[in-house]
N, C-alpha and C positions, 0 to 999 in steps of 0.2 A: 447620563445617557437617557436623553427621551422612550417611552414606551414602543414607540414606531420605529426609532432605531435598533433597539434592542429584537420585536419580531424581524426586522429583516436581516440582522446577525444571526438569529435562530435558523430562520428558513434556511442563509446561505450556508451556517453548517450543515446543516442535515443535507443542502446537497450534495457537498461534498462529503457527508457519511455513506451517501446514495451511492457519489461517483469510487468511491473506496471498498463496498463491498460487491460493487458491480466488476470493479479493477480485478480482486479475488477469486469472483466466482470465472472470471477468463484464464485466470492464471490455469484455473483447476481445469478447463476447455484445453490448454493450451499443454497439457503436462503428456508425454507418451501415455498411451495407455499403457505397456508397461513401465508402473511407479517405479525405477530405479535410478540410479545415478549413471550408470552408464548407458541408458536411451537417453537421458534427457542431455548428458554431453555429445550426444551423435546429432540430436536433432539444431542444429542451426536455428531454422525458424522459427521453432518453437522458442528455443531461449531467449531471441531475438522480440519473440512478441510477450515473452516473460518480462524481460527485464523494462519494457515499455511500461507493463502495468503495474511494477514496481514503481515506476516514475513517476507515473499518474497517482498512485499511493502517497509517497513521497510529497508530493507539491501540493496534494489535498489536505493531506498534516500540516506543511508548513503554513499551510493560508488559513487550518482551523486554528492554527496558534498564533497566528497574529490576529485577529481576533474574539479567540479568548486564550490565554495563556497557562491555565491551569486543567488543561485538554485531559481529561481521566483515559490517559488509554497509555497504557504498558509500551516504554522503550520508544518512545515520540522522538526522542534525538535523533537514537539510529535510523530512525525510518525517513526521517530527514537527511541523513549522513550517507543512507544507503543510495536514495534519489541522486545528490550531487556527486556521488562515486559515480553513479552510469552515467549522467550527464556529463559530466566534465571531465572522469578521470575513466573513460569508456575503456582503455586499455590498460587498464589495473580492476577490470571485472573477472572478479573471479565464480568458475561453474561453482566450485567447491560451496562459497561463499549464499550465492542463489540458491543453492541447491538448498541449502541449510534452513537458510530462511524461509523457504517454500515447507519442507517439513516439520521444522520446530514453532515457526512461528506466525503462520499467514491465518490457521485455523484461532487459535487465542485472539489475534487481531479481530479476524471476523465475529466472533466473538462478544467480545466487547462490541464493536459499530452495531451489530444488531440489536443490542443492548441498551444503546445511545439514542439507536434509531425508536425505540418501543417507548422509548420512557414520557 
């Protein structure tokens, strides 16, 4: 890999670290203000623009890992697994499941990407 190719692999990860913690900080726009599980199963739109930036999530891992495959960021499969569940298995989305991932795991994600993004 040429040196010129390599910066432009760099540059395009970090956008899509950009487009990943950007994805995050809407989730947190998009969440009731009251944090609980039963506003966020009432709110439609809200999870409707949740699960969007899940996707966006999703497709930004997949395309940092096709070019570089050794992606240091915690549970890359799922977040990939979790994308093609809303895309294509949109009626086996589960609130429970979002929900989950919204509280255990979107902040460690973020996490790390700012992490990624500093170094």
């Amino acid at each position: 890999m040429t040196g010129l190719n390599s910066k432009y692999i760099e540059n395009e990860i970090n956008t899509w670290l950009e487009d990943i913690n950007q994805a995050i900080e809407e989730i947190k726009l998009f969440l009731p203000e009251k944090r609980n599980y039963l506003e966020f199963e009432k709110d439609l739109k809200g999870k409707r623009a949740i699960e969007r930036s899940l996707e966006i999530i999703g497709e930004a891992v997949s395309r940092i890992l096709k070019a570089k495959a050794d992606f240091p960021v915690t549970n890359v499969k799922k977040i990939v697994d979790t994308r093609n569940i809303i895309s294509y298995g949109y009626d086996s989305v589960s609130d429970a499941v979002v929900w989950g991932i919204i509280v255990r795991d979107l902040d460690k994600l973020q996490a790390e990407v700012k992490n990624l993004l500093n170094e």
